[in-house]
N, C-alpha and C positions, 0 to 999 in steps of 0.2 A: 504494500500500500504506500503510496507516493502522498507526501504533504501537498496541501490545495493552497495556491497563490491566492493571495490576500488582496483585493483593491488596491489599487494603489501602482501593483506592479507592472512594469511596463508590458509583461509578456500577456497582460491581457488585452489589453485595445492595439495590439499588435495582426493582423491579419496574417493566419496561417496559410501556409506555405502547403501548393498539395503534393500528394504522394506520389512519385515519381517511379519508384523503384521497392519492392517488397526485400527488405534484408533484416538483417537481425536486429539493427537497431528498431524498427517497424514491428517486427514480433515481442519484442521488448515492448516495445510502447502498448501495444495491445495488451498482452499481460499486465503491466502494469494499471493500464485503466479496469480493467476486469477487476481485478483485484481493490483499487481506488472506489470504485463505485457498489460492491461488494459490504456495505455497512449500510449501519439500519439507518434510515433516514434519506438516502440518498436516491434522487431517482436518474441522475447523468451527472456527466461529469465528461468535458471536452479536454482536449492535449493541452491547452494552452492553461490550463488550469493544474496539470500536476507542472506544468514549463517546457513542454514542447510545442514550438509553433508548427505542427503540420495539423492536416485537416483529417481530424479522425474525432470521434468520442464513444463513448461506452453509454447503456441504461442498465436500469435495475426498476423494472415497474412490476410490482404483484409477482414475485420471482421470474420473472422474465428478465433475463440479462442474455446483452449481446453486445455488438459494437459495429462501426461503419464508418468503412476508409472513402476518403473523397466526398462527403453526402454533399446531395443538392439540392433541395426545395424544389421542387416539381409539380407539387401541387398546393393550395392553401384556400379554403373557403373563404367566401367574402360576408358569411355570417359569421359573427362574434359568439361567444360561448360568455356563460356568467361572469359577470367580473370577479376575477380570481385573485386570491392570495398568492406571491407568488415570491419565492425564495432564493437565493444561489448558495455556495458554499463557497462563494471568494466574497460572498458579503453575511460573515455569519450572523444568525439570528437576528436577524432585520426581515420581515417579511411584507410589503404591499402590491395592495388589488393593481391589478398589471391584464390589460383586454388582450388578448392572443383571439385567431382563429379557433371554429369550433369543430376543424380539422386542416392536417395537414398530410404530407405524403413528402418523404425525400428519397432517392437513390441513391445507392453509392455500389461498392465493392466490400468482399473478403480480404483475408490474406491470400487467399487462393486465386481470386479475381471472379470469385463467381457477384452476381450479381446482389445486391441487397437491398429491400424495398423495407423503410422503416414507414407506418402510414396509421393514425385511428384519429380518434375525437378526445376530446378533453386532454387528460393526461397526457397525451400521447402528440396529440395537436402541439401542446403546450412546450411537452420537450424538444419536439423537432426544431422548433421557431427558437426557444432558448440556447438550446445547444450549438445549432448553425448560426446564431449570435455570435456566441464566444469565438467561434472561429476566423470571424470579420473583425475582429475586437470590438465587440460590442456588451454590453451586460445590460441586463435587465432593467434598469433603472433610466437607461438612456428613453426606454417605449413607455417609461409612467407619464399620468397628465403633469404639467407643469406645477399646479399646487403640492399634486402627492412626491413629484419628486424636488420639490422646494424644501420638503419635511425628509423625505428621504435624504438626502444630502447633510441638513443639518446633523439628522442621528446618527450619521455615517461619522462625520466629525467628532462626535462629541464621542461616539465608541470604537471607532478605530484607530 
């Protein structure tokens, strides 16, 4: 399990770099997120968050875990799902209502190169859009309304 970068660090609003060539270092990083995202609480966790800039990240939803090299948004509803709570783990225990689509759909690859379709509603919606965030360097707080992230900012301050 790899420690989760903290806000702040540049290797998040950093835009990952994609996968070019599958070798050890890549099978490494995979295990590693498997293993990172592998604790209670967690539901993803992209490279750039244990400090790799390539385009990869792992889930953990309802024991469903997997991972997804190169993903790419290929689908996303234009209707909104409930306004949601919404959390990261480079921004511990800070959690606000954050609109995401009420589905999404990305593709990517294996380490094998077979094909991988990550795709549902809610939860799943939610992690595609967050996770393919980190990988642009973007985090969560960037998509809150302007009030919520006016408040978000300050507590971000005052606790980190």
């Amino acid at each position: 399990m790899r420690d989760i970068r903290i806000i702040g660090d540049p290797v998040l609003r950093t835009p990952c770099e994609p996968i070019t060539e599958i070798d050890d270092r890549v099978r490494s990083l995979v295990q590693d997120l498997l293993d990172t995202v592998d604790a209670e609480g967690r539901a993803g966790v992209s490279a750039n968050q244990i400090g790799v800039s390539l385009r990869a990240f792992s889930w953990n939803i309802d024991g469903n875990v997997g991972y997804i090299l190169n993903p790419v948004i290929t689908e996303m509803s234009e209707e909104f799902q409930e306004l949601g709570e919404e959390g990261c783990l480079s921004i511990p225990d800070l959690w606000y209502p954050c609109e995401r689509p009420a589905y999404g759909k990305c593709e990517g690859t294996d380490l094998d190169g077979n094909p991988v379709v990550v795709e549902g509603g809610e939860i799943w919606a939610r992690l595609i859009q967050h996770e393919t965030d980190h990988l642009v360097g973007k985090v969560f707080i960037d998509r809150l309304k302007k009030d919520v992230r006016k408040r978000a900012m300050k507590e971000m301050r005052e606790r980190l």
